[in-house]
N, C-alpha and C positions, 0 to 999 in steps of 0.2 A: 398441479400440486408441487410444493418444492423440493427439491429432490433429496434434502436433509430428509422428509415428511416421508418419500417414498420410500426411504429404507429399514419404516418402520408398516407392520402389520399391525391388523387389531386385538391378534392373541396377543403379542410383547408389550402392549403400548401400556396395559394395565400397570403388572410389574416391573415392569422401565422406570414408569413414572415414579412409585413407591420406593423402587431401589435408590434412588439417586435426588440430589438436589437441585436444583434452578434457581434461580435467580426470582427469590419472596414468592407474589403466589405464579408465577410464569408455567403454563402448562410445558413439558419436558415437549423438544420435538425433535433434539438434536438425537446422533449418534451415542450408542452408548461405552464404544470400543473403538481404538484406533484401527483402521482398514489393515496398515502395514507393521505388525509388532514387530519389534527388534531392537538391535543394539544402539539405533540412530534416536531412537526416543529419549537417549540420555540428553540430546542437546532441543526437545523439546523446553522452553520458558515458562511452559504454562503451569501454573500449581494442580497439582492434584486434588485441591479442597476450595470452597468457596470461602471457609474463613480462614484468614493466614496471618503469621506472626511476622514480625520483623524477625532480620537475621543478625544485625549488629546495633549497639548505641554507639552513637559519636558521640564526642566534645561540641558546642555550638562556635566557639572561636577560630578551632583550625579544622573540625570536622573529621577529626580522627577518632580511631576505634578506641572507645573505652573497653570495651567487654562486649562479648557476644548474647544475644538475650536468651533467655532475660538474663538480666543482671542487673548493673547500675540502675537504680531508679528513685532517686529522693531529690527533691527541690527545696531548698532554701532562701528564702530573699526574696525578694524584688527581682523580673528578668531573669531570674536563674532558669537553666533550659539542660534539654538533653534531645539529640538527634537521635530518631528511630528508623534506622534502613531497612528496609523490605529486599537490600538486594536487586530488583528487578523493578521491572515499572509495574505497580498495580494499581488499582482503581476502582469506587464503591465507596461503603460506607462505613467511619471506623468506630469501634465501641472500647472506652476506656474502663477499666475499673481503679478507681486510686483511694486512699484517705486520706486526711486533713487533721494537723492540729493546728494549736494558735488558734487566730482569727480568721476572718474571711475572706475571699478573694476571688478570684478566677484560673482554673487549668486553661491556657492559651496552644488552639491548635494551626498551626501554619505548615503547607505543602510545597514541596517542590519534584520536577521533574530532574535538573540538574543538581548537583553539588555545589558547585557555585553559586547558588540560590539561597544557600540554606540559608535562614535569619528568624526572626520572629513576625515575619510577612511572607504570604504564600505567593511563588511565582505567579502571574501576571495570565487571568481566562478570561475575562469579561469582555474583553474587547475597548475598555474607555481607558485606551494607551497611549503614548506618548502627545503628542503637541505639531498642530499643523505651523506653531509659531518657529520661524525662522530662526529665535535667538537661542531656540530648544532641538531642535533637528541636529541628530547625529549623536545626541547625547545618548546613549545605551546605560547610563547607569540613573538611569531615574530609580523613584520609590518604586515599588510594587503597588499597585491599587488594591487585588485583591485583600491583601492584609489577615487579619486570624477571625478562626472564630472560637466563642468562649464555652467554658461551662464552668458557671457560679459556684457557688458555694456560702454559705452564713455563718455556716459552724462547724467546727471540728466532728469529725466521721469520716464513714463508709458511703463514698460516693460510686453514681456507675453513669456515665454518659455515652450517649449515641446519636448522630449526628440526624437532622430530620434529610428527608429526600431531598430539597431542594439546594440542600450544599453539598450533594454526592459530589465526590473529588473524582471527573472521571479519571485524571493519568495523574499519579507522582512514583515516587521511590522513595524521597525523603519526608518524615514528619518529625516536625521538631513540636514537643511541647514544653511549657512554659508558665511558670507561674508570674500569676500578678497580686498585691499584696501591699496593704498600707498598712501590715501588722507586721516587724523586725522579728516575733515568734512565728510566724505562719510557715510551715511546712507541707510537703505534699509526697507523699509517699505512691508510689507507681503500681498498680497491680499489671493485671491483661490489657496487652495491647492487642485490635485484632480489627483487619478490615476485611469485609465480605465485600466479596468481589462481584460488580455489578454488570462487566461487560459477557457477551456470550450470554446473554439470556436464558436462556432458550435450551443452551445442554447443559446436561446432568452431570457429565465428565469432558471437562476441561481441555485435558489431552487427548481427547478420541477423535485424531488427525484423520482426515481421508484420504492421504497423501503423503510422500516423506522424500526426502535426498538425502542422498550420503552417496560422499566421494574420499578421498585419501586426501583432499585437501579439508583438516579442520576447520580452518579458516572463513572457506566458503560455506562449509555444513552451517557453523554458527551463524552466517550473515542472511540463508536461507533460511533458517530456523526463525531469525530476530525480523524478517519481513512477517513472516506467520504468525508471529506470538500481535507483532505491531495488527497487523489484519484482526486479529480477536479482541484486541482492547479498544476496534474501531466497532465493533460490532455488540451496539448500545441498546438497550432496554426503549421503546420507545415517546415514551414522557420525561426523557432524559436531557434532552437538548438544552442549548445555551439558552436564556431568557432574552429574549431581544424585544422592546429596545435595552441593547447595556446597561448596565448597573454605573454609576458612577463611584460605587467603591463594591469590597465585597462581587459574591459570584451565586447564581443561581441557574441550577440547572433541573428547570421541570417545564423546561419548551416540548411541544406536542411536535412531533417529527412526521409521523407518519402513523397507519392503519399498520395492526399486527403487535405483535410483542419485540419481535428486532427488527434492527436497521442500520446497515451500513453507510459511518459516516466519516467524515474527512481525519478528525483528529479523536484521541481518547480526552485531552485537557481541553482542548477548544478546536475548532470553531464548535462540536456537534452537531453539526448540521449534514445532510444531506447536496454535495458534490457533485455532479456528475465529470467535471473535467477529471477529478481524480482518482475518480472510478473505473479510467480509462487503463490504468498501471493496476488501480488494488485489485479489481477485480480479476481481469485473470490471475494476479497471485492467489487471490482467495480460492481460484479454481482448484490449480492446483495442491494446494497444500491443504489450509481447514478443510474445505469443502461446504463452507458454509455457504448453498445461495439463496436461502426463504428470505436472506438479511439485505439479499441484492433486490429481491423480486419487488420487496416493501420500499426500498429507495426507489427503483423507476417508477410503480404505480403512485406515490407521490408525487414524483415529477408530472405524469401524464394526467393527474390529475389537477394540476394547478398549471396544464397551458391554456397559456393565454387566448382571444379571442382572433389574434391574428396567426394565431397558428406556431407563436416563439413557446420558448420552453423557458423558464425560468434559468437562473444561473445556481440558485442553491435551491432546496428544498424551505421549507415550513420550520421554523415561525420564521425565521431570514428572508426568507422569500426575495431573494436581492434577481434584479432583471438587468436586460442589455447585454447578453453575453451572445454573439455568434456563435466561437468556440464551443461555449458549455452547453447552447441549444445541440449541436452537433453532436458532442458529447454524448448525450443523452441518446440520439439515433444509435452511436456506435454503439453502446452500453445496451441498448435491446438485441442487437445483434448477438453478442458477447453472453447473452445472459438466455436466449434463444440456443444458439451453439451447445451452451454447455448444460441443457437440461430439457431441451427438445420438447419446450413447454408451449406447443401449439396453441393452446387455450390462452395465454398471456398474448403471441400474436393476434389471435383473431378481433381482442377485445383492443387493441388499442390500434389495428392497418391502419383504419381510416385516419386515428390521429397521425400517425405516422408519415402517410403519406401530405397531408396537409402542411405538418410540419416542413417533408424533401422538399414543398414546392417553395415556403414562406423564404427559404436560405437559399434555390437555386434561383429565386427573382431575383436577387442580388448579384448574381452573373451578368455581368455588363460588356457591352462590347465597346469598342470594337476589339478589347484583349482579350475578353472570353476566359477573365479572372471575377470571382469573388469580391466585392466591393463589401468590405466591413464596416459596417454601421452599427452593431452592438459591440462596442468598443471593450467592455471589463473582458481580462483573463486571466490565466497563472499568477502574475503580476510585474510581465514581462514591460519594456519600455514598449512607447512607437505602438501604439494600434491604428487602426483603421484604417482606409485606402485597399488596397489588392495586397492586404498583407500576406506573407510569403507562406509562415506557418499556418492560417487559418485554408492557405487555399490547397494546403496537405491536408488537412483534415477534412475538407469538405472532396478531396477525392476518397479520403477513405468509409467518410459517410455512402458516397457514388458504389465501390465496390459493394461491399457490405450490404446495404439496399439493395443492390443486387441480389444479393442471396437471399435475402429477407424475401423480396418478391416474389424469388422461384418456390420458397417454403409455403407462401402464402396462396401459391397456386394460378400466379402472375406471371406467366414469362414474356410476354410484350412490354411490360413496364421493365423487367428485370435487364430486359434487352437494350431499352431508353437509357437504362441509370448506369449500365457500362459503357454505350456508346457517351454518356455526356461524362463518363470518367477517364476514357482517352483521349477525347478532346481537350480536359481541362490539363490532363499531363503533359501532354503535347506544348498547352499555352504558357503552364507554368513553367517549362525549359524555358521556351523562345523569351520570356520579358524576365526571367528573373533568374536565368543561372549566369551566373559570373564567370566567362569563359578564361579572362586572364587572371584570375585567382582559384579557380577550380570548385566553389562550392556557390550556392544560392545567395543571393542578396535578401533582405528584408523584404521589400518589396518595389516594384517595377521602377525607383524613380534610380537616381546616379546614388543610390546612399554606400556610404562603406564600408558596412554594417551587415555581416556574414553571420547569422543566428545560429545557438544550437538547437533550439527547436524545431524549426524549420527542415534543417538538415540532416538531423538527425532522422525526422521523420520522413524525410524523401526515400531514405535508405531501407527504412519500416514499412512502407506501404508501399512501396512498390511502386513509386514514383518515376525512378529510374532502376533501367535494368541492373539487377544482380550479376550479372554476370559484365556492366559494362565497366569500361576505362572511366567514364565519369562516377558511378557509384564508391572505386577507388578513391578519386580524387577527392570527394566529400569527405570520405570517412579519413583519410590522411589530414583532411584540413582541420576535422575536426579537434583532432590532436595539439591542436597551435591552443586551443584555451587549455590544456592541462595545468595543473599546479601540481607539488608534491600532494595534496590532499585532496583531488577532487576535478573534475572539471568547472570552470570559471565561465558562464554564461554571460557571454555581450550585449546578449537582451538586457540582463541586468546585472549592470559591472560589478562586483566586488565581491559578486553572489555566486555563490554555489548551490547547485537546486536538485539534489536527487532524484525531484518530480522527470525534469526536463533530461537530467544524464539516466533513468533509465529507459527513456527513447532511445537515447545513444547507445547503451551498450545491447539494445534490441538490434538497433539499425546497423550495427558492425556486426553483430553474430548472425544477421540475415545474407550479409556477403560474405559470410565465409571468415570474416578476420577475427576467430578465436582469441587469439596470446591479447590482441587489442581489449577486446572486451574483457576477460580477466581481467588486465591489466586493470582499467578504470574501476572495477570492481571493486578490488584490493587497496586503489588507492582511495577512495571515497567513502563505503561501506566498510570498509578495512578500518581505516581508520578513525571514523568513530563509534564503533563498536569496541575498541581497543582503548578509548577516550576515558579516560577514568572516573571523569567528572560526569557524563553522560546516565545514560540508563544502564548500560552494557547489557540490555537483551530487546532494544527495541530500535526503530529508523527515526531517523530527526527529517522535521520538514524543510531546511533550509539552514545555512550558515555561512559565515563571511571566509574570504580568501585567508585570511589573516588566521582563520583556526578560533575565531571566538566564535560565540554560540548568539549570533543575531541576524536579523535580518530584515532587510531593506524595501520596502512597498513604494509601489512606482508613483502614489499618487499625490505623493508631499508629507504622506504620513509617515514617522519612523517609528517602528515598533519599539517599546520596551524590550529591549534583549530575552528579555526574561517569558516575555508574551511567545516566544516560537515554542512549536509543538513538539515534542521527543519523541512522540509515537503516534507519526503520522503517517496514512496507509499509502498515500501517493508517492514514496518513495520507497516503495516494496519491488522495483524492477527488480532487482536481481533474484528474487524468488521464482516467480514466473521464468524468467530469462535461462537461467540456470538447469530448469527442468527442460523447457520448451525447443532450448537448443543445445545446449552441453551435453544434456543425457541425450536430447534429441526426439522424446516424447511427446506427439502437442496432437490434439483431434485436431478435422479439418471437418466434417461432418455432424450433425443435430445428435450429441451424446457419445460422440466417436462412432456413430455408424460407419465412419469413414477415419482415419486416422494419418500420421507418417511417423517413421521412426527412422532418424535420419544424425548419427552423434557426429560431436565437434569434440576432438580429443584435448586439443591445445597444451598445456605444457601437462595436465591430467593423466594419469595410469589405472583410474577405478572410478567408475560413478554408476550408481543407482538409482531406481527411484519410481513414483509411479504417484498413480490420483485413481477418483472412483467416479465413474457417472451414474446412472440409474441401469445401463446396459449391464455395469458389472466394473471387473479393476482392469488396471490399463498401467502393464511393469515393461524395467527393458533395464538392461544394467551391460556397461560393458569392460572391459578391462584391456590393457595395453602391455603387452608383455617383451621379452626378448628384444628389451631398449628400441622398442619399435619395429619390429621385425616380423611380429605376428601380435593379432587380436582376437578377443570372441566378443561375442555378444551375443544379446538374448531379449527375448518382449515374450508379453503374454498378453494376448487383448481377447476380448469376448467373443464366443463362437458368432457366425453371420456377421463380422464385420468385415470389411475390407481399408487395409491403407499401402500404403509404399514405401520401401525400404531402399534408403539411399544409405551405400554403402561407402565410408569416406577410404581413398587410398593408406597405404603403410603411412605410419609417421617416417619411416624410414627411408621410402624412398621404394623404386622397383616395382614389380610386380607381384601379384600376391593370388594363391590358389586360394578357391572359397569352396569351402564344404558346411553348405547348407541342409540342416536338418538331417546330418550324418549322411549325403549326398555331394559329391565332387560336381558345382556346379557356373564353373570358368573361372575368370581371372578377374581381377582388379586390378587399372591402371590407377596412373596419375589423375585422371580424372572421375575415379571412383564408378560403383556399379551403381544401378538403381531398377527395383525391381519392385514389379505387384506381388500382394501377400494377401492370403486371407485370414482370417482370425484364429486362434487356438495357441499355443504354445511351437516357440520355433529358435532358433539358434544357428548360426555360424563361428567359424575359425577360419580367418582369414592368415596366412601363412606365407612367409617371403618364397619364390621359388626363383 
């Protein structure tokens, strides 16, 4: 059962359902109430209603505020237009009401996610984008393809249009509409604007978070908030999806994704499809923060339903169904894991081991010797340069599929196999130092040949999975190298140059707040999510999929194809690390065990004086908040996790410096050095004050 499903009984389910709306006829399954109320719900994005208004009109020339709506609303001419901002990124289906004098003509409706989009053509979802031709590559200001769509008119009246399913707009901010008119009298007068929001299926209230953070940095609140809001506009109806094959103009979205009524997919404007690489980042954001996972459960059982007969997994989901991906087979393993963990939904295990295992064997016959690396032959991924061969980053992933399965196995009741899929995950660590870390540069190569091509994903990920010890002089060395692609706005990935990828930097800011370098990971935080949630042209409450060094809003595909600028996603869930990251290691919150039966509570102060925060599983809620006082001198903190569970509490030294007396649960119970305390707990409510002496 999903664990949204478990939190409802079958006395409430009645009246839940009546009280609240969903998404057209969508049986209610979500939550009906935020887990954590409080003052932090202010920087929740999400609307409180299913149908919403725009919050300002622009001009369509320089895309300034006319008036706040309503207001402004008459058209005259030919082309004449007025821009409708929703403020935020939303997505669904919109219904106008306007009238008409003069003659006849067309209301013209065109979408965008950016501001710099705005026109009388809708940014760019179909997929039939730019030009594999050479004399067109690089050019970012093509047409838009998508273009507008209409509602007619013959004669002067009271008209009222609504958009049919198959043009649901899953992601914009801006709607410009516009009249068209071969009559020098035709006017158009504006009534109700209003779009019903189509993502989040499934709940009745919008904002009934399962999860929340709040720290004394605004900053970071907003950019945790804007992963969460980006995770529920990824979280789609499921007859939603892109139409493939692509439209060569125009856009339709009534592709079949998967069984169920939700489903978690890569973008709200496009792809809409079903991911598994990028599921690897949303999903534990989506852990902790929505809480939504019935939308997880229906993406992997579409996946496990559509492997192949050699045992690969597709690369995306239905109707895409795109194949050849190592990584994204892999993916798919990790994401069972992940999606196991956080709802201890045995019955989803049992029905899919044997593919499972079928699957570990089809990717570990790829291990070739005599390096005792990963030989990549399903070349598609992220959309990094350079695949294939004992590629560096696929053969961090295929150790963390190794760990992982491991666990998998002992849940499944396997500990012989659980015991094979560790021993071939220290082997493969072992191998992937000796052929591929670059001793006189200090971080990984690409892969095993002379290349001079130091990945962030790769390295990133060594840092993350435990590739290399935590605690060594080489995991330093990575994560300082990693440093060399900074820009003021982002990390610059050398897999693919020009590019900044969210996707792949929040590995990174995982993989540095795994060893410990706190201020580091902020840092990238602030500079990359920082700044474009700050971007004024953006969405300002959602994560973009990608963008260039230079601060424009495009992005680069490794295959000869250049996207139309305008084709990149604003609210795409693969770049939600910092929501996850933020909870998992700042506050210091994260299960380690099937529903937190097992947990750690272990904070990263960094330059921070206050962070809170917490998530729900089916066991119950799971808080910890701590605060830094007396400029470092002294701390407390606090967790509450469910009775019968057990986790460990690592306790971090002063920021100060010294030693520190700890009175646990109003109990004097030693000291904290420099190297901090770390101690077993078992569940119920508990606290320290840690205190310089």
């Amino acid at each position: 059962m999903p664990a949204m499903r478990a939190l409802l009984t079958t006395s409430t389910l009645l009246p839940y359902v009546l009280a609240r709306s969903c998404w057209r006829d969508t049986i209610c399954t979500g939550p009906l109430d935020t887990a954590f109320p409080g003052p932090w719900e202010a920087n929740i994005y999400s609307p409180s209603s299913r149908s919403v208004s725009p919050a300002n009109i622009l001009s369509l020339d320089i895309a300034e505020v006319i008036s706040s709506y309503p207001g402004a609303s008459t058209l005259s001419g030919n082309a004449s237009a007025l821009v409708f901002d929703f403020g935020i990124e939303v997505g669904g289906i919109v219904h106008i009401d306007y009238s008409t004098s003069g003659g006849s003509g067309a209301l013209g409706l065109a979408f965008t996610e950016a501001k710099n989009w705005v026109s009388l053509a809708s940014d760019s979802s179909n997929g039939a984008f730019g030009s594999s031709d050479a004399s067109l590559r690089g050019n970012f200001d093509q047409s838009c393809d998508d273009g507008a769509i209409y509602s007619y008119f013959s004669s002067a009246g009271n008209h009222s249009y609504e958009m049919d399913l198959p043009h649901l707009r899953g992601g914009f901010r801006y709607l410009t509409l516009f009249l068209l008119t071969n009559s020098t009298d035709t006017t158009l007068a504006l009534g109700d604007v209003t779009c019903e929001i189509g993502f989040q299926p499934t709940w009745p209230n919008l904002r009934a978070y399962q999860g929340y953070f709040h720290s004394n940095d605004e900053e970071l609140n907003r950019i945790w908030y804007s992963g969460a809001y980006t995770l529920q506009t990824n979280a789609v109806p499921t007859n939603t999806g892109r139409w493939i094959p692509a439209l060569t103009s125009g856009w339709a979205n009534n592709g079949t994704l998967s069984n169920g009524s939700t489903v978690i997919v890569d973008g709200a404007k496009r792809d809409r499809a079903v991911w598994p690489g990028d599921m690897g980042i949303a999903v534990p954001s989506t852990f902790v923060s929505i809480g939504d996972l019935e939308s997880v459960q229906n993406a992997l059982q579409t996946i496990y339903a559509h492997q192949n007969s050699d045992g690969s997994f597709p690369e995306a989901g239905p109707p895409l169904l795109q194949q050849g991906s190592d990584t994204y087979h892999m993916w798919t393993m990790i994401g069972t894991y992940n999606y196991v963990l956080y709802t201890n939904d045995t019955a989803f295990l049992d029905q899919h081991w044997a593919q499972y295992q079928f699957a570990m064997e089809y990717v570990y016959d790829k291990v070739l010797q005599p390096l005792g690396l990963l030989n990549v032959t399903g070349t598609r991924d992220w959309a990094r340069n350079q695949q294939g061969g004992n590629n560096t980053e696929a053969n961090m992933i295929l150790y963390r599929t190794l760990t992982t399965g491991s666990s998998l196995a002992e849940w499944a009741g396997n500990s012989t196999l659980a015991s094979t899929y560790t021993a071939r995950a220290a082997t493969l660590a072992s191998n992937i130092v000796a052929s591929t870390y670059d001793t006189s540069y200090g971080a990984f190569k690409d892969n095993d040949t002379a290349t001079s091509l130091h990945p962030q994903d790769a390295n990133s990920m060594s840092l993350l999975f435990g590739v290399v010890s935590n605690t060594s002089a080489m995991a330093q060395s990575v994560s300082e190298r990693l440093t060399d692609n900074w820009t003021p706005i982002g990390a610059e990935t050398p897999e693919l140059p020009n590019n900044i990828s969210p996707f792949i930097s929040g590995f990174e800011i995982q993989g540095h707040l795994a060893i410990g370098n706190t201020a580091r990971a902020l840092e990238l935080i602030r500079r990359s999510w920082g700044w474009y949630l700050r971007n004024a042209i953006g969405t300002e409450s959602t994560v973009i999929e990608g963008y260039l060094t230079n601060g424009s809003f495009a992005y680069r595909n490794y295959r000869g194809y250049y996207y139309d600028a305008s084709y990149v996603s604003h609210s795409h869930g693969w770049s939600s690390g910092p929501t996850s990251a933020l909870t998992n290691y700042v506050l210091g919150l994260e299960i380690t065990g099937r529903a937190g039966s097992a947990w750690k509570f272990a904070p990263q102060f960094g330059d921070l004086t206050s962070v809170e925060g917490g998530f729900t599983t089916t066991l119950g809620k799971f808080s910890a908040a701590w605060n830094v006082t007396d400029g470092g001198r002294s701390y407390t903190a606090s967790w509450t996790v469910p009775s019968g569970t057990k986790g460990t509490v690592s306790l971090p030294a002063l920021p100060s410096g010294g030693s520190g007396s700890v009175v646990w649960d109003g109990r004097h119970r030693g000291y904290v050095g420099k190297g901090g305390m770390k101690v077993s707990c078992g569940g119920g409510k508990h606290s320290v004050h840690v205190r310089h002496v």
